[in-house]
VOVEX-745131 format. One record per residue (C-alpha): residue in three letters; y, z, x. Coordinates in steps of 0.25 Angstrom, whole numbers, plus 5000, padded with zeros to 4 digits. Each point is the difference from the previous one (the first is absolute). Example, Ala and Ser with C-alpha at 12.3 -4.5 7.8 and 13.67 -1.06 7.14 Angstrom:
BEGIN
ala498250315049;ser501449985006;
This chain:
BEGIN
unk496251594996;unk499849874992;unk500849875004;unk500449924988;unk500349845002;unk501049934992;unk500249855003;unk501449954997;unk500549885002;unk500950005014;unk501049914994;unk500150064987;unk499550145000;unk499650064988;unk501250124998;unk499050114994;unk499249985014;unk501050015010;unk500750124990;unk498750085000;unk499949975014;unk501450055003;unk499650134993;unk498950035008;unk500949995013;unk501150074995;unk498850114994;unk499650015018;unk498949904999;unk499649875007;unk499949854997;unk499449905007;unk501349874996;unk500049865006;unk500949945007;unk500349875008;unk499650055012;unk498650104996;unk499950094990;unk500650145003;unk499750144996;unk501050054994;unk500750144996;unk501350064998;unk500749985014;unk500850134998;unk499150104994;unk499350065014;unk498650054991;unk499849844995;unk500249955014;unk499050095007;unk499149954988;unk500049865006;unk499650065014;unk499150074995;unk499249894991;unk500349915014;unk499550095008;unk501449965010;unk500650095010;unk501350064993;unk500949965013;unk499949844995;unk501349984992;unk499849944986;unk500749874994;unk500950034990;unk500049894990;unk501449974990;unk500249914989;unk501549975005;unk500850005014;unk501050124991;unk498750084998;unk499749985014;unk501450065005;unk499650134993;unk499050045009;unk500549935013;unk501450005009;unk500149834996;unk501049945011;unk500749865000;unk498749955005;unk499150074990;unk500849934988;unk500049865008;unk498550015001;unk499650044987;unk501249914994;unk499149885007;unk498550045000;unk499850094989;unk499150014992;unk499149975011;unk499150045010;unk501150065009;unk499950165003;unk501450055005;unk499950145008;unk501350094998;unk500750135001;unk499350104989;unk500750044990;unk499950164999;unk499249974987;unk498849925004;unk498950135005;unk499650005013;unk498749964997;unk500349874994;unk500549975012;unk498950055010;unk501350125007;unk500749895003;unk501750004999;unk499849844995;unk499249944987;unk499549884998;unk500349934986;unk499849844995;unk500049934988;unk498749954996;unk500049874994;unk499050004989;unk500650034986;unk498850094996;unk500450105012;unk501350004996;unk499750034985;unk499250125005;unk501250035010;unk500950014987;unk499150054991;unk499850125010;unk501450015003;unk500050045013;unk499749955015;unk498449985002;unk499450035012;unk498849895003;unk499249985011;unk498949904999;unk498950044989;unk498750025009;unk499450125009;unk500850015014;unk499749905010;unk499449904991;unk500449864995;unk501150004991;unk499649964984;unk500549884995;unk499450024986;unk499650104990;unk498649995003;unk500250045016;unk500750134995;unk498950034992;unk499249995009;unk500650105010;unk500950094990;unk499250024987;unk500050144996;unk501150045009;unk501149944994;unk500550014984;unk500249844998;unk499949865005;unk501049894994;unk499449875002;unk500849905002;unk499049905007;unk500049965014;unk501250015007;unk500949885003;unk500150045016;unk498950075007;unk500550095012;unk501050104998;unk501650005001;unk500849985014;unk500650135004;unk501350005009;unk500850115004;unk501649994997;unk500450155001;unk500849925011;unk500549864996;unk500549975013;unk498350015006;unk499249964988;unk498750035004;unk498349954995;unk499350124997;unk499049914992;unk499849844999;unk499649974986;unk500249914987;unk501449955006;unk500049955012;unk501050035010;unk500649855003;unk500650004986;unk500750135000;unk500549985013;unk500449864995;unk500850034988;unk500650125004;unk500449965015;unk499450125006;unk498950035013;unk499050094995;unk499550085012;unk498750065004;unk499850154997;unk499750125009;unk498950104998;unk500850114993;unk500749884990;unk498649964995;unk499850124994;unk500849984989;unk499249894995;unk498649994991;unk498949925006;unk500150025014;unk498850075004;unk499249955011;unk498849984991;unk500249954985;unk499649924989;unk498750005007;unk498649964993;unk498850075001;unk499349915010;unk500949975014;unk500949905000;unk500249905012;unk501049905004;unk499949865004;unk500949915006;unk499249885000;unk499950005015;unk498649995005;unk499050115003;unk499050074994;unk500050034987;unk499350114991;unk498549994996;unk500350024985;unk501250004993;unk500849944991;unk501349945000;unk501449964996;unk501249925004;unk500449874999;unk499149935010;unk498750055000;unk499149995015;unk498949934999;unk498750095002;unk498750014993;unk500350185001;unk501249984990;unk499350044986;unk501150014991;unk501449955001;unk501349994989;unk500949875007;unk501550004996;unk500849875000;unk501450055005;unk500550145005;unk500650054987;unk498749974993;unk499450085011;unk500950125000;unk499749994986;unk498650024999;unk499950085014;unk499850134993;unk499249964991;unk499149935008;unk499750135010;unk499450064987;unk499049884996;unk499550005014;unk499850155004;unk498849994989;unk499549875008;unk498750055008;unk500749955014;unk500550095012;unk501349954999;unk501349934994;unk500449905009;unk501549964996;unk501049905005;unk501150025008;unk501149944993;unk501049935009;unk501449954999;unk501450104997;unk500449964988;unk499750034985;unk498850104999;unk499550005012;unk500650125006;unk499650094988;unk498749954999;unk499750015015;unk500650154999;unk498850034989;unk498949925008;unk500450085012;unk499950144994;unk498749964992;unk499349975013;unk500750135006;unk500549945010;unk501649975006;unk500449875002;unk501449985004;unk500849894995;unk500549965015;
């Protein structure tokens, strides 16, 4: 298979792209889209063939549930059971980087939603990915564009890099105006909102301008989120976390965070200036370092409980493959 690449602009995409790009998903094929969060992979949510096309170019287990993405709320009540809550939230925070899991309508296959009675839908906000959304005239189904278990793409060029002849199209749109994924929370039942996945809107604001708790999951409520394996978005060299407490630190690596330590075995670094600029370019920056000669990416622990710092601990956590708690 040969990838084509077409560069639109994200603000003003070129119609004849997005419409060829339409066609292909509509046809069963796959496009590579950006967002504001990281460019998805995208087919058509509700044809089960397309959709086990994106695991299979992935290489992702078929029991993660898939993101479906919608260019309006009204869309959106097509393929879910929206309740009072749903409509507040989307009234509020879309398009954005807020995922809402919901009853299934009887429509969306059980693929798409990884067997599950719930799917997950947002509305990204990016205008090119809403173009192709229209263009295509149905639901995408888009998990981040890479490989399972590695970083998320935050340009074309990363797709490229990991989906090149397994995909039919890549619209490139540029880099992405966010960096890690969309928040995930669980509203199947509005009176115990639950976070399934920390991400591009943090939790304080929603619970803020909504006047709602939202609660810790269990186990089984986890499931019916993307992104939650143990071990993701994980480069090809180790990564390690550092908490800028003393002790000793790794004979080689390289590093990145906002505060860098002071040793003569750090042999590369990327340094941010504030947590949004770090979330940002945290992805990113795992792939410019795995092909550093060094034994390791040393990364900060971000601290603080506002803003980004939930969502990018969750994918710090996961590329070093280990749980961290947030108590």
């Amino acid at each position: 298979m040969i990838t084509v690449t077409a560069t639109v602009d994200r603000w003003n995409p070129d119609p004849l792209i997005t419409g060829k790009a339409g066609r292909i998903i509509r046809s069963g094929g796959l496009v590579a889209f950006p967002t504001e969060t990281v460019y998805g992979l995208g087919a058509d949510a509700l044809n089960p063939e397309a959709v086990r096309k994106i695991y299979e170019a992935k290489g992702r287990p078929s029991d993660n549930p898939l993101i479906l993405h919608v260019y309006s709320p009204s869309q959106a009540s097509q393929y879910v059971k929206m309740n009072r809550l749903a409509w507040r939230l989307t009234d509020e925070f879309w398009p954005g980087p807020l995922t809402l899991v919901l009853p299934a309508m009887d429509i969306v296959p059980s693929i798409t939603r990884g067997g599950l009675p719930t799917a997950a839908v947002r509305m990204p906000d990016n205008p090119t990915a809403r173009a192709l959304i229209y263009a295509a005239n149905t639901a995408i189904a888009a998990p981040s564009a890479n490989l399972s278990g590695r970083p998320s793409p935050t340009d074309a060029e990363a797709v490229l890099q990991d989906m090149a002849g397994r995909i039919d199209m890549i619209v490139d749109g540029g880099s992405v105006t966010l960096g890690i994924e969309s928040t995930v929370i669980d509203i199947t039942n509005p009176e115990h909102v639950l976070m399934l996945r920390p991400g591009g809107m943090p939790r304080e604001v929603i619970e803020e301008r909504i006047g709602i708790t939202i609660e810790a999951p269990d186990d089984t409520s986890l499931k019916r989120s993307p992104g939650t394996h143990y071990k993701h978005y994980a480069p090809s060299i180790p990564v390690k976390i550092w908490r800028k407490k003393p002790g000793r630190l790794p004979k080689s690596f390289a590093f990145m965070g906002m505060n860098p330590p002071k040793s003569l075995a750090m042999k590369k670094s990327i340094i941010f200036t504030s947590i949004e600029n770090y979330a940002h370019g945290y992805f990113a920056g795992l792939r410019k370092l795995e092909t550093e000669d060094v034994a390791c990416i040393l990364v900060e622990w971000p601290e603080g409980d506002t803003g980004l710092s939930e969502g990018l601990r969750d994918r710090i956590s996961r590329s070093a493959g280990v749980e961290v708690s947030e108590n």
